[in-house]
C-alpha positions in Angstrom: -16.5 -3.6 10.5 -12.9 -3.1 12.1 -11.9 0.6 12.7 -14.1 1.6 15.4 -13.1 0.2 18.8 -9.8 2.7 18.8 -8.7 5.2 21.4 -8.9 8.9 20.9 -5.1 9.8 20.9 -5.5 13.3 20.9 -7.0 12.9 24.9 -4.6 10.5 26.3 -1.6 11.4 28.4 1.8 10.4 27.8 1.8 7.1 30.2 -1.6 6.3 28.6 -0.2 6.4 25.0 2.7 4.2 25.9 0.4 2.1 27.5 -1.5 1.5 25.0 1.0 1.5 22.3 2.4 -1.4 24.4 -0.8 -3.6 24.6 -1.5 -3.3 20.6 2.3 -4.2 20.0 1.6 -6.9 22.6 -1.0 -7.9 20.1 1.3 -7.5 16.9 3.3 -9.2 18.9 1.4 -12.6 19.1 0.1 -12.0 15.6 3.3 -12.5 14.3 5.0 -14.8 16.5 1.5 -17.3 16.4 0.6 -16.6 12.4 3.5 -14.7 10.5 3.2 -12.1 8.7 0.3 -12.8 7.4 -1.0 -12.7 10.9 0.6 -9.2 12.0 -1.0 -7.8 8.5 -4.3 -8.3 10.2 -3.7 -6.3 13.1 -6.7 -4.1 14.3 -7.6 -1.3 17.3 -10.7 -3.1 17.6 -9.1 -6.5 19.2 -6.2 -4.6 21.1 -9.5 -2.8 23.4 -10.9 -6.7 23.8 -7.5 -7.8 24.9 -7.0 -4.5 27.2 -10.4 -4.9 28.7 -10.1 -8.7 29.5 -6.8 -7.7 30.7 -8.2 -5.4 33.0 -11.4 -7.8 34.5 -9.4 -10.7 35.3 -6.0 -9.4 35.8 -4.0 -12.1 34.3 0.0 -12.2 34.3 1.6 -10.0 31.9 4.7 -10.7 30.4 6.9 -7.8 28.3 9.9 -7.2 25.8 11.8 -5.0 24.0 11.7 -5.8 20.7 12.0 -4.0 17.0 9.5 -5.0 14.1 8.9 -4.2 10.7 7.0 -1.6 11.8 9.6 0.3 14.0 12.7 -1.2 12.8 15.1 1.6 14.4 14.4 1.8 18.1 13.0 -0.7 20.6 9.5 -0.7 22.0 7.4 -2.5 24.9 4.9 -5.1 23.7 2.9 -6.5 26.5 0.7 -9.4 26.2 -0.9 -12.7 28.6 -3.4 -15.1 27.9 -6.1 -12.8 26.5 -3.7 -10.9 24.1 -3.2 -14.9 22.6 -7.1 -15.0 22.3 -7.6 -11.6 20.6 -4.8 -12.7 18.3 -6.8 -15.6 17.2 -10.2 -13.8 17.4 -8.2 -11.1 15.2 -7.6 -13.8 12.8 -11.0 -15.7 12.3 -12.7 -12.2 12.0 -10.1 -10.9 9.3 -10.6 -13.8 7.2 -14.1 -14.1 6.9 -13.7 -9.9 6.2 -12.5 -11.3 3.3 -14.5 -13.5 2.1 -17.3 -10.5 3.0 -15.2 -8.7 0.5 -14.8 -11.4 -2.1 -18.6 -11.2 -2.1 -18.8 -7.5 -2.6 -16.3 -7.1 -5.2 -15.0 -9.9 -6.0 -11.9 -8.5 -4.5 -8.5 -10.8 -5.7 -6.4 -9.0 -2.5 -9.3 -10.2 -0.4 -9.2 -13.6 -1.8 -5.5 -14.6 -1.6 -5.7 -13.5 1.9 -8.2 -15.7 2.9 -6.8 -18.4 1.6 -2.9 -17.4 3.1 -5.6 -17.2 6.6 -7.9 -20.4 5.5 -5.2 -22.7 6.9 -5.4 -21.5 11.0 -8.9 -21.7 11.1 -9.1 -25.4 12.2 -6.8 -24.5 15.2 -8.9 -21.9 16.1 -12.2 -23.4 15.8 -10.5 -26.4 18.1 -9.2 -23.8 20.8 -12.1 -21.8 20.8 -15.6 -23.7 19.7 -18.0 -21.4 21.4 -16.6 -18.3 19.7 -15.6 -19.4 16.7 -19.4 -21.0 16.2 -21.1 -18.1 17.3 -19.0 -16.1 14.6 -19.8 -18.4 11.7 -23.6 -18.3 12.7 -24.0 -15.0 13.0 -22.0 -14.0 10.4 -23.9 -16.2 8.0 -27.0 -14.8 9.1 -26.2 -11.7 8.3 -25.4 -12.4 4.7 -28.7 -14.1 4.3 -30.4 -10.5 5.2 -28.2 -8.9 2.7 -28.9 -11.6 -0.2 -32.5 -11.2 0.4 -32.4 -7.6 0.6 -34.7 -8.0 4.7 -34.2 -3.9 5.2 -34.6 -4.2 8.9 -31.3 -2.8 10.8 -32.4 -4.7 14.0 -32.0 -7.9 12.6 -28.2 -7.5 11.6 -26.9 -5.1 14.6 -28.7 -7.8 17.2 -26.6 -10.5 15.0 -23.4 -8.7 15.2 -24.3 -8.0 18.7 -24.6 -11.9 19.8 -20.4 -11.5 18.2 -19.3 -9.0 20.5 -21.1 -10.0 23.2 -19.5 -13.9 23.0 -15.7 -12.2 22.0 -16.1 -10.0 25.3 -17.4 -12.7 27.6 -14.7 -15.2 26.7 -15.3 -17.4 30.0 -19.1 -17.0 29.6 -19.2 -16.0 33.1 -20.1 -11.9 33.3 -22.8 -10.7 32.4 -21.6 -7.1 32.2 -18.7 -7.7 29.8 -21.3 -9.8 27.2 -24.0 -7.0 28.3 -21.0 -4.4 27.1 -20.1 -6.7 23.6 -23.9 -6.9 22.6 -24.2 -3.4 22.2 -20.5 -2.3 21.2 -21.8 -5.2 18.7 -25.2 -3.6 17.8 -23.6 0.4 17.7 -20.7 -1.2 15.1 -23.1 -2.2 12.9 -25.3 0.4 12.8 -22.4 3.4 12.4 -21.0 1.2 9.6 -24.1 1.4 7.7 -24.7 4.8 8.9 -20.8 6.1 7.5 -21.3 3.8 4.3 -25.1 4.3 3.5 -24.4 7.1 0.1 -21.8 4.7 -1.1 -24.1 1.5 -0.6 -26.2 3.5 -2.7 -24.4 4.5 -5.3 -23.0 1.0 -5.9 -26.6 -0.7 -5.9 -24.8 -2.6 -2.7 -27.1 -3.9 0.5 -27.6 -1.2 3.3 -30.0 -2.1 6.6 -30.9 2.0 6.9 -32.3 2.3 3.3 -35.9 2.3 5.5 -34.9 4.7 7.8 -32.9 7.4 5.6 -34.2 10.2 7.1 -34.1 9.0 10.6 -32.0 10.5 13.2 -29.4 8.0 13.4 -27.3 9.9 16.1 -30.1 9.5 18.7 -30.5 5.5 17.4 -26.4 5.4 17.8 -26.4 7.5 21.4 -29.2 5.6 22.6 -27.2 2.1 22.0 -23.9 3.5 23.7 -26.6 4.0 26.8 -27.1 0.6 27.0 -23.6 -0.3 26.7 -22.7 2.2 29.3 -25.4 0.3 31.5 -23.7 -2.5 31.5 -20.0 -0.9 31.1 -19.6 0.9 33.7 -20.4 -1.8 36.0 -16.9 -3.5 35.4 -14.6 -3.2 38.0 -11.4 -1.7 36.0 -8.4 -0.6 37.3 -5.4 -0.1 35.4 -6.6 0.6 31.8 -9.7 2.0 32.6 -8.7 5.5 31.8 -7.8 4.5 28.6 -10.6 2.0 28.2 -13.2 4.8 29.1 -11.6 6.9 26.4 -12.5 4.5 23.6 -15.9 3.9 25.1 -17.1 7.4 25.4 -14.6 9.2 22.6 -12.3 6.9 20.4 -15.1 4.7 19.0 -17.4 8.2 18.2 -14.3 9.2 15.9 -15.3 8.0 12.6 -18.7 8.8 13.0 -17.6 12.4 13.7 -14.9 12.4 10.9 -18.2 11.0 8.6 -20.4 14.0 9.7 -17.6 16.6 9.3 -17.2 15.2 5.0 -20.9 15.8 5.0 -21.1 19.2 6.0 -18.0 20.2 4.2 -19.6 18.9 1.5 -22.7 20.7 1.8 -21.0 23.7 2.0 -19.6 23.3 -1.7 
């Protein structure tokens, strides 16, 4: 479920892309330095925005280099990061490797599995640094896959799960209500548009999907009524320096794949 927390490029101004650019190399950044390569391979869009937001609530002190990576080995570029870039880096982490073991389960994936077990061996550090989070993951997580094994067809059940993740990764220290308010339903609209994007495929496969119950419901009104509720609590952050870009993932970027979704349909319709 990684892919949708990402900011609409297209819409952001020059300073805004280097900005940007510069907190998920920031993130790349402490990836690499904390876990190797293997670390940097997990790098996402969706834990660059929870680093940028955390960034922007509590205003921590940034530190920046130059540097040149794999990546972008010919010229250098700014990566920014603090004390929540170090705690998306790790969040980054404990997500990507149970994604694989979600994987492993699907398809028996081998790529999936030999990166779990190349990520298997930070999870103890992490669970140590982080207990609440790192519990509430594994919980929730696990609880989802118990729906899916016994086939429970009830869409609430596993958006409010993957809600309860969001909303403890955003309200790192369990002290705003508007920033876990924000994560519950980023959390809940995650799930939902990745079983909205992936429901033909699920299908075809024979694999679990939460919406087989509701196939011809209007799952855009279900997904704009969610992003309501997040804006609710959303825009009730008191954001400063990212917010433009932060507001462009919230009300654009994180529509994108949906969109891209809709616009495969109806070009296939057409055929």
């Amino acid at each position: 479920m990684f892919g949708y927390l990402i900011a609409n490029i297209d819409i952001l101004d020059k300073k805004e892309k280097q900005q940007y650019r510069s907190f998920y190399c920031g993130l790349c950044n402490r990836l690499r330095n904390k876990y190797g390569l293997i670390g940097a391979s997990t790098l996402t869009h969706d834990l660059t925005f929870v680093a940028m937001l955390l960034t922007d609530v509590y205003k921590p002190v940034n530190k920046s280099i130059e540097e040149r990576c794999i990546a972008r080995p010919i010229k250098k570029h700014l990566a920014l990061f603090n004390e929540y870039t170090d705690y998306a880096a790790s969040m980054n982490i404990y997500l990507s490797y149970y994604k694989h073991l979600d994987d492993i389960n699907d398809d028996n994936s081998l790529r999936a599995k030999i990166k779990a077990d190349k990520l298997h061996v930070f999870l103890k550090e992490i669970e140590e640094k982080y207990p609440i989070q790192t519990e509430v993951i594994k919980e929730n997580l696990n609880y989802i896959s118990n729906i899916e094994k016994e086939n429970i067809l009830n869409p609430d059940l596993g958006s409010n799960a993957f809600g309860n993740i969001m909303a403890c990764l955003l309200d790192k220290e369990n002290n705003n209500a508007n920033l876990k308010g924000c994560g519950y339903h980023l959390g809940r609209f995650i799930y939902i548009v990745d079983a909205v994007i992936d429901f033909k495929k699920d299908l075809k496969n024979e694999l679990y999907n939460p919406l087989v119950a509701l196939e011809n419901y209007d799952h855009y009104e279900m997904l704009l009524s969610i992003m309501d509720d997040c804006d609710s609590y959303y825009s009730k952050l008191l954001l400063n320096e990212n917010k433009s870009i932060l507001d462009n993932i919230i009300y654009s970027g994180i529509w994108s794949q949906y969109q891209l979704h809709k616009k495969r349909q109806e070009k296939g319709a057409k055929r």
